[in-house]
Structures are given as structure tokens and as C-alpha cells.
C-alpha positions in Angstrom: -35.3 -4.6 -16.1 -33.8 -6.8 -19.0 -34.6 -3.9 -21.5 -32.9 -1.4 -19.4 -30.0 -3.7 -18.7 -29.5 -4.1 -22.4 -30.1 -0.4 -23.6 -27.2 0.6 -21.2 -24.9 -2.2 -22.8 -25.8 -1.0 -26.1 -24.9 3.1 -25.1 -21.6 1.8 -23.7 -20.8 -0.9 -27.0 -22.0 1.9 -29.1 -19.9 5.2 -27.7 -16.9 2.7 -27.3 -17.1 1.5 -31.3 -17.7 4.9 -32.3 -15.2 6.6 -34.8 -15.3 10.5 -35.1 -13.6 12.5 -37.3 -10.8 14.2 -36.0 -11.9 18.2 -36.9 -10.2 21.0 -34.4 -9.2 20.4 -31.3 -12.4 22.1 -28.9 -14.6 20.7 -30.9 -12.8 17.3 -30.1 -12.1 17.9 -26.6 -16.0 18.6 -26.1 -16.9 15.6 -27.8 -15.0 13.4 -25.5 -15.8 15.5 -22.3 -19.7 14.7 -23.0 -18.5 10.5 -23.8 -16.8 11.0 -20.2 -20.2 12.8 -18.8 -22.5 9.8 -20.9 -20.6 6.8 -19.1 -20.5 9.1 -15.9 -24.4 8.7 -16.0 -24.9 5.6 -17.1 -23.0 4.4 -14.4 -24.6 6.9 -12.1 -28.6 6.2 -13.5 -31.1 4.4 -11.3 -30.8 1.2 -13.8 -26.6 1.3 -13.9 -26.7 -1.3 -11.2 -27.9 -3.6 -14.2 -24.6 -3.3 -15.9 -22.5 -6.1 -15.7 -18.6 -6.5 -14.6 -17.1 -6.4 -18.1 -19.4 -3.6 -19.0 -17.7 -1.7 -16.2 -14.3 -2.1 -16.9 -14.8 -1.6 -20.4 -16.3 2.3 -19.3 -13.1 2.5 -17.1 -11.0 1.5 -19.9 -12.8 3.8 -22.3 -12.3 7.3 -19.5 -8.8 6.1 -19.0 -7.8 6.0 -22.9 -10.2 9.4 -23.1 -7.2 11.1 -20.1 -4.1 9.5 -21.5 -4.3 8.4 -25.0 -5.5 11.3 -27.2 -3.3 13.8 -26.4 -6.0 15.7 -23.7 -5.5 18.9 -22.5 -5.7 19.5 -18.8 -9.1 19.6 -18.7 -9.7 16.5 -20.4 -7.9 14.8 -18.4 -9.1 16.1 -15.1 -12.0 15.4 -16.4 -11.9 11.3 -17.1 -10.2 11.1 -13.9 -12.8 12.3 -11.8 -15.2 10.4 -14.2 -13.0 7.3 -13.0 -13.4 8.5 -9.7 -16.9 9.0 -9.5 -17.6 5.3 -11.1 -15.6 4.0 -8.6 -17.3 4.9 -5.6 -20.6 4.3 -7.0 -19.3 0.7 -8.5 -18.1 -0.1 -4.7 -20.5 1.7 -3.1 -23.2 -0.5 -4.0 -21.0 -3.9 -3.8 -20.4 -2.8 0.1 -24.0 -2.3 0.3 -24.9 -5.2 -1.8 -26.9 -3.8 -4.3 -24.2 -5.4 -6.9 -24.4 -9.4 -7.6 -20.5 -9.6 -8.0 -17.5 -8.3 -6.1 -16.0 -6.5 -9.4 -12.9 -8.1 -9.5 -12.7 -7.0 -12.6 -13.1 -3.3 -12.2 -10.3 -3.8 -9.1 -8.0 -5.4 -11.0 -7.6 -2.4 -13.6 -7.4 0.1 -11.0 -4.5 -2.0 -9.3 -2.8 -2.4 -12.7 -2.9 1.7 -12.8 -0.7 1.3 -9.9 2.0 -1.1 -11.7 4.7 0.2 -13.0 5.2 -3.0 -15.2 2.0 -3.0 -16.6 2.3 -1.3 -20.3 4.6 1.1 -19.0 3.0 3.0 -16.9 3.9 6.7 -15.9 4.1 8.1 -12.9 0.7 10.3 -13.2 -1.0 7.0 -13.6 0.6 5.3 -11.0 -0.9 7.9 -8.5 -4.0 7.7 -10.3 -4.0 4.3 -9.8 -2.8 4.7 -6.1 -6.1 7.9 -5.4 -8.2 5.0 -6.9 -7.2 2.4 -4.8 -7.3 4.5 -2.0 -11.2 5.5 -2.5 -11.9 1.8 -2.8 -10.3 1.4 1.1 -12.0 4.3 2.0 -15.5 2.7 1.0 -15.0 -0.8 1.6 -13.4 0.1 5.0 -13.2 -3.1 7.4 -16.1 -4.9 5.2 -13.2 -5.3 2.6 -12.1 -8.8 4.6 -15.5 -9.8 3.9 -15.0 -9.6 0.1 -12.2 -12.4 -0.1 -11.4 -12.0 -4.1 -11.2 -8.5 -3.2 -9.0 -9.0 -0.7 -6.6 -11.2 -2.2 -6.4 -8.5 -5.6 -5.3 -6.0 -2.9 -3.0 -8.2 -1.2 -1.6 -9.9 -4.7 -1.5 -7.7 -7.3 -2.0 -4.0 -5.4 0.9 -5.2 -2.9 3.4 -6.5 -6.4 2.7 -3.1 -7.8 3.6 -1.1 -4.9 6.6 -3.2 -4.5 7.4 -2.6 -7.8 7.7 1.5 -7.5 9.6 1.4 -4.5 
């Protein structure tokens, strides 16, 4: 399993390193719709329980600069947020179930800093999608979520400051 573990860590260091040249704007937009369906599966894959925390956030990071930073179409941005969906029920999925070793902190933290207005200036779009994120996590966790404490405490600490903040 160490060998699987560390070929999915190299597939998500190498299609987050990766520079492509900039040619016309479908060939570019199908380029980063197959990144989005790559960390989708790697995530999704029998093995993608092997990936660590950091490894997650960094493919949650990389979807959520693939929607907002590179000027995306409709589509492409749809698109990385349903990716970012569909990691995270599968990411807290298996913590409820216990098929992941950690909590992911981590991976709750970002989606609650979606949510904060304060946080690198963050529009209202990605507030919600902060917010639809957040909500999926509840959804899944359900009443289990008190027996998470670090859980817990991000979503009464940081979720709670965010939501203060918009109002």
C-alpha cells in the first residue's frame, strides 16, 4: 500500500507543479476540466484513502484556484465546484465511517475559510460555496460530528467567526 500511497502523492505534486502553456481558450478550459476530473479520481480511487491531510487540501486548493483564479467560464467553474463537492463527501464520508486515520482538520478549515469574508477577500460566490460545503459536511457527519472534537471546535470557532462576519 506504501507504493500506492506514494504514486497518488506524486500525481497530485506533479499536476499541481505543472506549467502549461497558455494556447486558446477550449483547449485550456479542457485541460483544466480533465486536472479537476484527475484529482476527482484520485480522491475517489480504491487507494485515495491512502492520501494524507495535506495532500487533500492541497487537491482542494488546486479545484478552488482551477474555479476562481483563471478566469473560468461557467463551466469550468461548475465544474471544480462539484469536484470540491464530490471530494468532500468522500473525504468525510470515510472519517464518519472511520476508514480515515485523522479527522481532516485540515481539509475543514479551508472549507470554513471559503465562508470568511476576511479571509483574502472573499466574494460572495465563494462565501456560499463555502457555506454548500459546510453544509454537506453537517449533512454527513450528522450527530457523530460531536464525536469529532477538533471538528467540532473548527465549526464552532472559525465556521461561527465567519458567519458572524457576513452578517
Amino acid at each position: 500500500m506504501d507504493g500506492a500511497k506514494l504514486a497518488l502523492e506524486e500525481i497530485v505534486n506533479a499536476v499541481q507543479h505543472c506549467q502549461f502553456e497558455v494556447t486558446d481558450a477550449q483547449t485550456d478550459e479542457a485541460v483544466l476540466l480533465k486536472i479537476l476530473q484527475l484529482f476527482s479520481t484520485v480522491v475517489r480511487c480504491e487507494s485515495g484513502v491512502l492520501l494524507d491531510e495535506k495532500h487533500l487540501v492541497d487537491v482542494m486548493k488546486s479545484c478552488f484556484r482551477i474555479g476562481r483564479e483563471t478566469r473560468p467560464t461557467e463551466i469550468l467553474k461548475r465544474s471544480a465546484e462539484d469536484s470540491l463537492l464530490e471530494i468532500t463527501q468522500l473525504v468525510f464520508k470515510r472519517v464518519r465511517e472511520g476508514v480515515l486515520k485523522t479527522n481532516m482538520e485540515g481539509v475543514f478549515e479551508f472549507i470554513c475559510d471559503l465562508c470568511d469574508p476576511e479571509k483574502q477577500g472573499k466574494s460572495a460566490s465563494c462565501r456560499l460555496l463555502g457555506l454548500s460545503l459546510s453544509s454537506c459536511v453537517f449533512e454527513i457527519m450528522g450527530t457523530d460530528l460531536a464525536s469529532f472534537g477538533p471538528l467540532l471546535k473548527i465549526a464552532q470557532n472559525n465556521l461561527s467567526r465567519a458567519l458572524l462576519r457576513v452578517c
